[in-house]
N, C-alpha and C positions, 0 to 999 in steps of 0.2 A: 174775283177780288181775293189778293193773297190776305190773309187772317195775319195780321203783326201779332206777336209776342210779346206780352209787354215787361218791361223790364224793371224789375224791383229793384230798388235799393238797395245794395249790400248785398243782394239774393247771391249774383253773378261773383261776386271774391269770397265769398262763404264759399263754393262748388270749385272753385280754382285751389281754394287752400286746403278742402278732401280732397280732390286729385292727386294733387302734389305729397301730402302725408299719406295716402296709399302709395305712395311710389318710393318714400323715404319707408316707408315700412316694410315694402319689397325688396327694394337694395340692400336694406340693414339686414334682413331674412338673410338674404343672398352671401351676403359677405360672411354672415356668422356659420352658415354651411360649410360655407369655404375655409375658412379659418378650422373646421372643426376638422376636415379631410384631411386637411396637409397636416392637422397636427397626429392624426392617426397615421398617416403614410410616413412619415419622420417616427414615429414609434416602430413601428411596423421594419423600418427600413434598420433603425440603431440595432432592434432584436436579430436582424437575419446577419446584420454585421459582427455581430456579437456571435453567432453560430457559423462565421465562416472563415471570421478572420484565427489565424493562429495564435495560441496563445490567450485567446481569449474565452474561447468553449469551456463549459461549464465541467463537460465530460474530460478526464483525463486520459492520455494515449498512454496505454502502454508499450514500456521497452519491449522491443525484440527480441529473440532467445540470444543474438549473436552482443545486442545492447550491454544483456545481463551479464553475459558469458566477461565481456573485457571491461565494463565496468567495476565485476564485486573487485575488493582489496579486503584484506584481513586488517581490518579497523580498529586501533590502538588510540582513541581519542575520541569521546564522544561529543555530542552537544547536548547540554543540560537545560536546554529551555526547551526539548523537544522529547515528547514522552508516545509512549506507545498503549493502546490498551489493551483491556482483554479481551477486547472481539476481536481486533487485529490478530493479536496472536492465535487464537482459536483457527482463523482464517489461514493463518499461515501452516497451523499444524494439520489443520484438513486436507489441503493440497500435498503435506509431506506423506499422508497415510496412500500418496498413489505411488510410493514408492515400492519396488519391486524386494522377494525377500526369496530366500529356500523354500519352495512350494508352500509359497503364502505364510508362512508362519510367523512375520509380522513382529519378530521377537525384540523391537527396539521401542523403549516407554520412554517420556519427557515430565521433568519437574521440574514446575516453571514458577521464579520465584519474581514474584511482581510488586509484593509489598514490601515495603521499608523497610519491615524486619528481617524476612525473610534477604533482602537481597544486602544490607550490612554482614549477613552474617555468611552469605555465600561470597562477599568480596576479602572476606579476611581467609580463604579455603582456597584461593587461587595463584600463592606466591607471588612473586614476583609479578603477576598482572594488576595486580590490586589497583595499582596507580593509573593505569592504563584504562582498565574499565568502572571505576568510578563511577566514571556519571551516566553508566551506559542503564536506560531504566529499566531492560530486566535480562536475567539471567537463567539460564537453562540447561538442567543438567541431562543429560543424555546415559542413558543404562542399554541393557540388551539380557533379556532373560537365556540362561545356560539350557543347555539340554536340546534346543528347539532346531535354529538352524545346521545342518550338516549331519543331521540325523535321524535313523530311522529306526522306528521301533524300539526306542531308547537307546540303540547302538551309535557311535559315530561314523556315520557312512565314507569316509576317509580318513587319512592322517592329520588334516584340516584337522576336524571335530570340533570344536569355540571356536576355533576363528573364522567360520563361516558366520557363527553371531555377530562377531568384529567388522565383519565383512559388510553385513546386512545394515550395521548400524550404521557406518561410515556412508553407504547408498542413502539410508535415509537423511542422513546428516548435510549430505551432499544435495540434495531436496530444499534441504531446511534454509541450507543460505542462498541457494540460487532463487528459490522465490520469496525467501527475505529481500533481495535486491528487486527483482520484481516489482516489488512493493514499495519500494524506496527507502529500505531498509538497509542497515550495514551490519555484518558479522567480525566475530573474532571466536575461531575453535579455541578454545584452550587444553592442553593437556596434562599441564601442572595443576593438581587437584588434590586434595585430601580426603578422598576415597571414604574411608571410616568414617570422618567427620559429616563427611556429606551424607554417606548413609543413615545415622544418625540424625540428623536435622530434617531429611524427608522419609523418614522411616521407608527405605528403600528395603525390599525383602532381599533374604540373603541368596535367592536364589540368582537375582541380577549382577551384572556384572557392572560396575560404575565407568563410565569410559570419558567425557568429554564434558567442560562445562561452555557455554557458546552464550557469549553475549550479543546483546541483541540492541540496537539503535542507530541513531544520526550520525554518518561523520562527522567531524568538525575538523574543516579544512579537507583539502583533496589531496591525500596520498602519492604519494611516486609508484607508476608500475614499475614492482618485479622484473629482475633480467629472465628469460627464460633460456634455459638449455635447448641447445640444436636440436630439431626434431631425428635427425640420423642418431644421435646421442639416444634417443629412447625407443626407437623403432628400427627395428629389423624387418626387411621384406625378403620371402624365399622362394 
């Protein structure tokens, strides 16, 4: 004889309605897992798009030698909501100290006028540029100590003799704006300068020679290249 089960009241929809909320508690589990993957694989996915699309990396590319080389222009206009600091520039003169000299001697110093003071009073020492580099936020004067290049043994090893300093200083100077542009900096040498005055203001020793004040910052607005001269015009082959 099969033994019947007997069946309570309520018993049997009380065990249908656990069943059913373990299973609404399973799917809801289920879905929130789900929910929670794709929202990591959509993070996961924005970040690699962000590192792959151009333009949008974190890291900045730098210009190429040939970039720097046709981009610089001697920059008569600056922009004045863009300033430079002093680690930058630090940065910049580090890389110019790889600059080649007469058996290392290195004879080119830099006085770099970054404060308000200092750079009012090297824009009135510039002629004619004053207008021009205004708003450029800093300026920098360039020397070359006597004696050192083109010479040996305190003698001048040719008829050169200083201008081998001259020489050394323009290589380094030649440094200074190519990886100013580098940097995304813009240059202007100047050559109209008031020597004494400027001596004076950086207590420059007399043994230096005062050569070049070189402003330093933003274009504002892009420049016209320069016509250049025929290359036959400057070179002879024998």
């Amino acid at each position: 004889m099969i033994p019947v089960i007997p069946v309570i009241p309520g018993k049997t929809k009380d065990i249908n309605n656990l069943k059913f909320e373990a299973k609404r508690v399973k799917i809801q589990g289920l879905l929130v897992s789900l929910y929670t993957m794709m929202k990591r694989m959509f993070v996961l996915g924005a970040l690699v798009a962000l590192m792959v699309l151009p333009g949008c990396s974190q890291e900045k590319k730098s210009p190429s030698f040939d970039e720097v080389l046709t981009t610089r222009r001697s920059i008569r206009s600056y922009d004045a909501t863009k300033k430079i600091s002093e680690a930058e520039v630090r940065e910049l003169l580090t890389a110019v100290q790889e600059a080649p000299s007469w058996a290392n001697q290195q004879p080119t110093k830099y006085y770099v006028a970054i404060s308000p003071e200092k750079l009012a009073a090297v824009q009135d020492l510039v002629g004619g540029n004053k207008d021009r580099i205004k708003e450029a936020p800093v300026l920098i004067v360039s020397t070359f100590e006597r004696g050192k290049s083109g010479f040996f043994r305190g003698n001048a090893a040719n008829e050169a003799g200083d201008f081998w300093g001259a020489y050394d200083n323009g290589l380094s100077n030649c440094y200074l704006v190519l990886k100013a542009r580098a940097m995304g900096f813009d240059t202007l040498i100047m050559g109209m300068r008031e020597a004494d005055k400027l001596r004076q203001l950086f207590a420059i020793p007399d043994g230096e020679a005062v050569m070049a004040v070189i402003a330093l910052g933003y274009r504002k607005g892009e420049p016209v290249q320069p016509r250049h001269k025929p290359l036959d015009d400057i070179v002879k082959f024998f």
